[in-house]
C-alpha positions as CSV (number, residue, x, y, z in Angstrom):
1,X,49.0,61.7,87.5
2,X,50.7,65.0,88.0
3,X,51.9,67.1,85.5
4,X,55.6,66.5,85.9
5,X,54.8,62.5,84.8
6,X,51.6,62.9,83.3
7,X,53.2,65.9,80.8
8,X,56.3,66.3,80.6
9,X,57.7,63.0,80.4
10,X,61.7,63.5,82.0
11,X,62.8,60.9,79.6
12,X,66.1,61.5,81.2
13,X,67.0,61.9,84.4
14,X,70.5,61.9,86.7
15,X,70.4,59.1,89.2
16,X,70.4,59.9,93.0
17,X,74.3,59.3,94.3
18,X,75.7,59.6,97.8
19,X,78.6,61.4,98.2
20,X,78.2,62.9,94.3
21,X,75.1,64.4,93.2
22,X,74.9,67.0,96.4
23,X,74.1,70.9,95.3
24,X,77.3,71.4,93.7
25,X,77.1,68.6,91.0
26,X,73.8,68.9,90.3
27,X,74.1,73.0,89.4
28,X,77.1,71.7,86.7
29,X,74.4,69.0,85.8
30,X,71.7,71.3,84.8
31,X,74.4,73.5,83.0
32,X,74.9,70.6,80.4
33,X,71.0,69.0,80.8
34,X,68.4,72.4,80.7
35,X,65.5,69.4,80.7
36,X,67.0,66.4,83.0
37,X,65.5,65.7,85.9
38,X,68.0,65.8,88.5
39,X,67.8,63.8,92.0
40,X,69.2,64.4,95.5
41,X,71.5,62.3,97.4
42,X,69.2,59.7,99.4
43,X,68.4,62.1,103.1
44,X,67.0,60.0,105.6
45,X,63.4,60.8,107.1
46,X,64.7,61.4,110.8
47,X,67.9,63.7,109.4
48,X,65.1,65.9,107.1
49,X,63.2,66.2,110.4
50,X,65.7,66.8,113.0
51,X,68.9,67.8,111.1
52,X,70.3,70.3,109.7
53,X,67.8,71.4,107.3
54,X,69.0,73.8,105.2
55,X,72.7,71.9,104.6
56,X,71.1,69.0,104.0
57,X,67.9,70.2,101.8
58,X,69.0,73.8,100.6
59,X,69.2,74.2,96.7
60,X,69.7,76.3,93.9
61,X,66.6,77.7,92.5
62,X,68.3,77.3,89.1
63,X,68.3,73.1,90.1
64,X,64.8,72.8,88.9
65,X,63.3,70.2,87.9
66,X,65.0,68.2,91.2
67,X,63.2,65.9,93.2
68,X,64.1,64.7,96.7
69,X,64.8,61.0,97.5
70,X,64.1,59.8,101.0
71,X,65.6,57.0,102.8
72,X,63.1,55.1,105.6
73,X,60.0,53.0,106.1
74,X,57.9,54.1,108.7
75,X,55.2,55.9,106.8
76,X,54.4,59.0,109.7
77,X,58.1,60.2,109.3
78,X,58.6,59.6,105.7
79,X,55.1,61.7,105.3
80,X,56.8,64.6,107.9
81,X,59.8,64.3,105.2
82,X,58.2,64.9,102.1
83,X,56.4,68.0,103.7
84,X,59.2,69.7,104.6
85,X,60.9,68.7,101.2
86,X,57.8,70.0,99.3
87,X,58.5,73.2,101.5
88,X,61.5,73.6,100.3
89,X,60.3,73.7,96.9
90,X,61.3,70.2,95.5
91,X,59.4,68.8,92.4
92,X,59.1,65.2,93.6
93,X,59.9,62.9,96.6
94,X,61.2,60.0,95.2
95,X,61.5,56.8,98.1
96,X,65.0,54.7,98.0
97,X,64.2,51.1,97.9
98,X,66.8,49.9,95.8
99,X,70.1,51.4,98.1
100,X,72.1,47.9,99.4
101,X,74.5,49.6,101.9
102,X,75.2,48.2,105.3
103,X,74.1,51.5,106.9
104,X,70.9,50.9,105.0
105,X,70.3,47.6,105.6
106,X,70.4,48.5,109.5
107,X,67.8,51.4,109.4
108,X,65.5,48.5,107.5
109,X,65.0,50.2,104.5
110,X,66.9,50.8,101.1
111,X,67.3,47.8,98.8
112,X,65.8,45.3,101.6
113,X,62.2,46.7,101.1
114,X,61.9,44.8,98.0
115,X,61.2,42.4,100.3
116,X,58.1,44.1,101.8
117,X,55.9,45.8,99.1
118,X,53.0,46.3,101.1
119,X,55.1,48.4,103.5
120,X,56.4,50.7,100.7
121,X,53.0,50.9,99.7
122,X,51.8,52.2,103.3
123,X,55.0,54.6,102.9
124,X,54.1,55.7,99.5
125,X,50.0,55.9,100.8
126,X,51.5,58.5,103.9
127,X,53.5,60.7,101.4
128,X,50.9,60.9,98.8
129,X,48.7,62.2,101.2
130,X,51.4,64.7,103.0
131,X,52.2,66.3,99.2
132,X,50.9,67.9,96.2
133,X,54.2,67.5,94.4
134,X,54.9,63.7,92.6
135,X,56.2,61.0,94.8
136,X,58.0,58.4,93.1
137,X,60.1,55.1,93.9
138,X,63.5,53.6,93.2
139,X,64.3,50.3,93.1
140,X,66.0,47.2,91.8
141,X,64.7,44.3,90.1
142,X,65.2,42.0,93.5
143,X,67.1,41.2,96.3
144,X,69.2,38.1,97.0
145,X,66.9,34.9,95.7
146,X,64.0,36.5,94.7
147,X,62.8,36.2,91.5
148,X,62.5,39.4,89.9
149,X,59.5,38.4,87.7
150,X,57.4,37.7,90.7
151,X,59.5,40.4,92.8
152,X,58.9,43.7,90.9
153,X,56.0,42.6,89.6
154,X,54.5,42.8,93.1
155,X,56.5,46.5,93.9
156,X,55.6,47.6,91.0
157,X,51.8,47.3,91.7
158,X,51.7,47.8,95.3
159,X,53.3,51.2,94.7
160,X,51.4,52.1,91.6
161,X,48.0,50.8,93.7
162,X,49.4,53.2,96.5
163,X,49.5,56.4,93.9
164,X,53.1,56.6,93.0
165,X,53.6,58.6,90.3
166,X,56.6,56.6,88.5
167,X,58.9,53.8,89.1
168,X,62.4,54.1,88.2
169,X,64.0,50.4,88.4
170,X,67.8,50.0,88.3
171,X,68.2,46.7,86.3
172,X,69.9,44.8,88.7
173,X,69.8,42.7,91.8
174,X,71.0,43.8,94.8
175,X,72.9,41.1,97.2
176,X,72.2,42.2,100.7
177,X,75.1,40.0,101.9
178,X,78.4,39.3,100.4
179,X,78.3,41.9,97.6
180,X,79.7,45.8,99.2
181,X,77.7,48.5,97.5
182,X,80.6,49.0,95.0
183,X,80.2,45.7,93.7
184,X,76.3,45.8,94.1
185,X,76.3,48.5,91.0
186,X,78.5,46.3,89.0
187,X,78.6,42.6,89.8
188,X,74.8,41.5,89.4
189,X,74.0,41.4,86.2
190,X,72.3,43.9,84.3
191,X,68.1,42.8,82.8
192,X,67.0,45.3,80.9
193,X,64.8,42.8,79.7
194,X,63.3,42.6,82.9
195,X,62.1,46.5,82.8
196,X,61.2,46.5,79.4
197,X,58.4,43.5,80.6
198,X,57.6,45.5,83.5
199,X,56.5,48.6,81.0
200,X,54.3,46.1,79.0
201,X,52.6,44.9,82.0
202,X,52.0,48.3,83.2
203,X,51.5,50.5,79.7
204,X,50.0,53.3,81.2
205,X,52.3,53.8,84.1
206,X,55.5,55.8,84.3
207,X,58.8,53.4,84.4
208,X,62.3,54.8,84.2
209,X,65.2,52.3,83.4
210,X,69.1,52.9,85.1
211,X,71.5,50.8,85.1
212,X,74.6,50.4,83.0
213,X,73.4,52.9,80.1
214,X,76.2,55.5,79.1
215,X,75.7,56.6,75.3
216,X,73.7,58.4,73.7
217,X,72.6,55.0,71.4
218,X,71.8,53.3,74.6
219,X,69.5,55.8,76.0
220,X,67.5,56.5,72.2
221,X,67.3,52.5,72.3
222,X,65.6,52.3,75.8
223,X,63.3,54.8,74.8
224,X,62.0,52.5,72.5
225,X,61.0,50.2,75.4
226,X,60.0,52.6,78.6
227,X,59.3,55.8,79.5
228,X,62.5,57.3,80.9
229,X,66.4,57.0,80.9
230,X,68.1,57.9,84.1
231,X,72.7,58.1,84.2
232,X,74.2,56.9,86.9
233,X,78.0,56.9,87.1
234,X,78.1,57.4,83.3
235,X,77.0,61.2,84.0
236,X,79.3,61.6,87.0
237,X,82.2,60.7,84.9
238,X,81.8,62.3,81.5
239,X,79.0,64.7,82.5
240,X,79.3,66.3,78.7
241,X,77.2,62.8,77.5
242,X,74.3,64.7,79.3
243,X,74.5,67.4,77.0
244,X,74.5,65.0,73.5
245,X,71.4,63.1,75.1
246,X,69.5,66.1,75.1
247,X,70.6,67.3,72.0
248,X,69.5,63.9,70.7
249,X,66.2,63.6,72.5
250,X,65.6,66.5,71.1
251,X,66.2,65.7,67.5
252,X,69.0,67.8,67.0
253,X,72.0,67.2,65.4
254,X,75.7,66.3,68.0
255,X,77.9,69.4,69.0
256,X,79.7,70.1,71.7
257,X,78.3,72.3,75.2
258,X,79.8,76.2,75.7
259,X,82.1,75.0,77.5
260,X,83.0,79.0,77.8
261,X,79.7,79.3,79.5
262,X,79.8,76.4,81.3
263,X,83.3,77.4,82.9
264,X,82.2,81.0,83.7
265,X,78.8,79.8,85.4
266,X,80.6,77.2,87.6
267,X,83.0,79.6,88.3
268,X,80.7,82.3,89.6
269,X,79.0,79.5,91.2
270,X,82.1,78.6,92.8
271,X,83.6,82.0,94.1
272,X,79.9,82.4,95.7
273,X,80.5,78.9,97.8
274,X,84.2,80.1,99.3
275,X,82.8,83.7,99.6
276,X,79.9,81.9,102.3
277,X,83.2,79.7,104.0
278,X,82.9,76.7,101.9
279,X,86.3,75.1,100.3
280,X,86.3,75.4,96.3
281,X,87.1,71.3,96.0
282,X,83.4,71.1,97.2
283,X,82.5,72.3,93.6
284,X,85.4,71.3,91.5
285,X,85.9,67.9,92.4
286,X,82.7,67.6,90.5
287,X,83.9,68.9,87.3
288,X,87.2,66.5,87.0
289,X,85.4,64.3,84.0
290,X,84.4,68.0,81.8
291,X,86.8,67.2,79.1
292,X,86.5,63.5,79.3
293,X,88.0,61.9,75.8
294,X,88.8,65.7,74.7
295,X,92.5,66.9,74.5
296,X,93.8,68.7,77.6
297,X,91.3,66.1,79.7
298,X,94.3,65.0,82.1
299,X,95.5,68.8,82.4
300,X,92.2,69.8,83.3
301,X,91.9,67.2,85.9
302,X,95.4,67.4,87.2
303,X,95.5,71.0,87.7
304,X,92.0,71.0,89.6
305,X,92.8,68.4,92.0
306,X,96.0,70.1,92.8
307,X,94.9,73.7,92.4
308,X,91.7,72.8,95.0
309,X,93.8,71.1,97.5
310,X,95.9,74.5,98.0
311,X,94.8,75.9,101.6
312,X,94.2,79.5,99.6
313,X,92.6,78.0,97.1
314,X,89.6,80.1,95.4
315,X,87.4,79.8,92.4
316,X,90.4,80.9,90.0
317,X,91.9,77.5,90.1
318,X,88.8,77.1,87.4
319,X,89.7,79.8,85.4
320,X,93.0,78.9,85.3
321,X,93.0,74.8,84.6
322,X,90.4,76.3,81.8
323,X,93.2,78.3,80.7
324,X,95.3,75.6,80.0
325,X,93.8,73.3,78.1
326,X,91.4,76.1,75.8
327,X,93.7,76.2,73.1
328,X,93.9,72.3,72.7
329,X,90.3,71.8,72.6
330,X,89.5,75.3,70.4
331,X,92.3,73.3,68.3
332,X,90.5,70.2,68.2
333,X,87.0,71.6,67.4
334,X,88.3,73.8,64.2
């Protein structure tokens, strides 16, 4: 195994999330997570090829460790992908085969591969080859009326026999019809169970668990059963949780983030993005859960999503929303 997995062990990790965890989100992540591993929105192979690849792949260097997840399953583009993310300077290439969206579902990969292990093997075989850098996989437990002992079972050793580096298995089932994607992250239920067997089975391999785990009690206790924690939504929405897990992990003692520092970084980071034409909402609708359960937490919220939809707006709508809800939380912490 590579060093990344074989090493270092990201016990934690931030769960690849369309429409969320783009360039912005992930450079507040790392503010609050030095360690996390941090993941991509799922790219497809084709768009990596033939879009536009600097919008779709381009990243801070400060992002690192971040890994790439691909969306396909033909095995010659997938490899093509994974070239040009290691080119880009990615840590890993991580394959999606546990997304259940429509759009998914008609491109024949995503969530519905769990259905065709040997394929994801062939797909994992191409990228291997293609890249120095890990290549991992994503998946769920099963899909529709599998059974997930038999299911993931057989993923999980057609990928590992194929040289994947890791697994990361979000504990649920995926309905391919009648669920929406919504519901498919909260409906199934949640087998943690089923993971924790999967890492007996296979000791000596890397598995990851997501799924449903949101406090720092949660992750510690999964640790006790697999490798590696990765947040979904739970990070998304009260993003400063990252920064008690790592405190945690790393046997120290709760406290809260700089949120000075934090502020100031993301507002650098922000005034850079509208300096190069983009819109300041791009980065602060990221930071709307900072304060989550703090005093000032619907201030801080109210006046970014207002400030940001201003046609002037710039990165001082930060500053200022900050300014507003300081005294409560310096108030709260003394």
């Amino acid at each position: 195994m590579t060093r990344l997995y074989a090493d270092l062990k990201p016990r934690l990790a931030v769960a690849p999330m369309m429409d969320w965890t783009d360039r912005h989100c992930r450079y507040f992540h790392r503010l609050l997570a030095p360690s996390a591993l941090l993941y991509t929105e799922m790219v497809v192979a084709d768009a990596a090829i033939h879009g536009e690849r600097e919008r779709l792949l381009g990243f801070s260097p400060d992002e690192h460790p971040v890994a790439l997840q691909l969306g396909g399953s033909e095995p010659a583009k997938l490899a093509e992908a994974a070239r040009i993310g290691e080119g880009f300077g990615y840590d890993e290439i991580n394959l999606n085969v546990g997304c259940p969206s429509d759009r998914v579902q008609s491109g024949t990969f995503g969530a519905c591969l769990m259905k065709a292990p040997a394929l994801v093997a062939d797909c994992v075989a191409a990228m291997k080859v293609a890249v120095a850098i890990p290549v991992t996989v994503k998946c769920r437990i099963g899909v529709d009326e599998q059974d997930p002992e038999a299911a993931l079972s057989a993923l999980a050793g057609a990928v590992f026999d194929a040289g994947a580096d890791a697994l990361w298995v979000h504990a649920r089932k995926a309905w391919l019809e009648g669920l929406s994607p919504k519901e498919n992250r909260e409906i199934p239920p949640l087998d943690h169970g089923r993971v924790h067997r999967l890492q007996a089975e296979f000791p000596n391999r890397f598995i990851g668990v997501n799924g449903g785990i949101a406090t720092v009690n949660q992750v510690l206790d999964a640790l006790n059963h697999v490798d590696g924690v990765m947040l979904g939504r739970a990070a998304y929405h009260e993003p400063a949780v990252l920064f008690a897990i790592e405190k945690a992990l790393a046997g120290n003692p709760p406290g809260e983030p700089d949120f000075d520092a934090i502020v100031a970084a993301m507002t650098r980071h922000a005034a850079a993005h509208v300096a190069g034409g983009g819109r300041v909402g791009h980065v602060t609708r990221h930071m709307l859960g900072l304060f989550h359960g703090r005093p000032g937490a619907r201030r801080w919220r109210q006046m970014l999503t207002e400030g940001a939809a201003r046609n002037d707006a710039d990165a001082g709508v930060i500053a200022r929303a900050y300014a507003a809800v300081r005294p409560a939380l310096a108030t709260a912490a003394a």
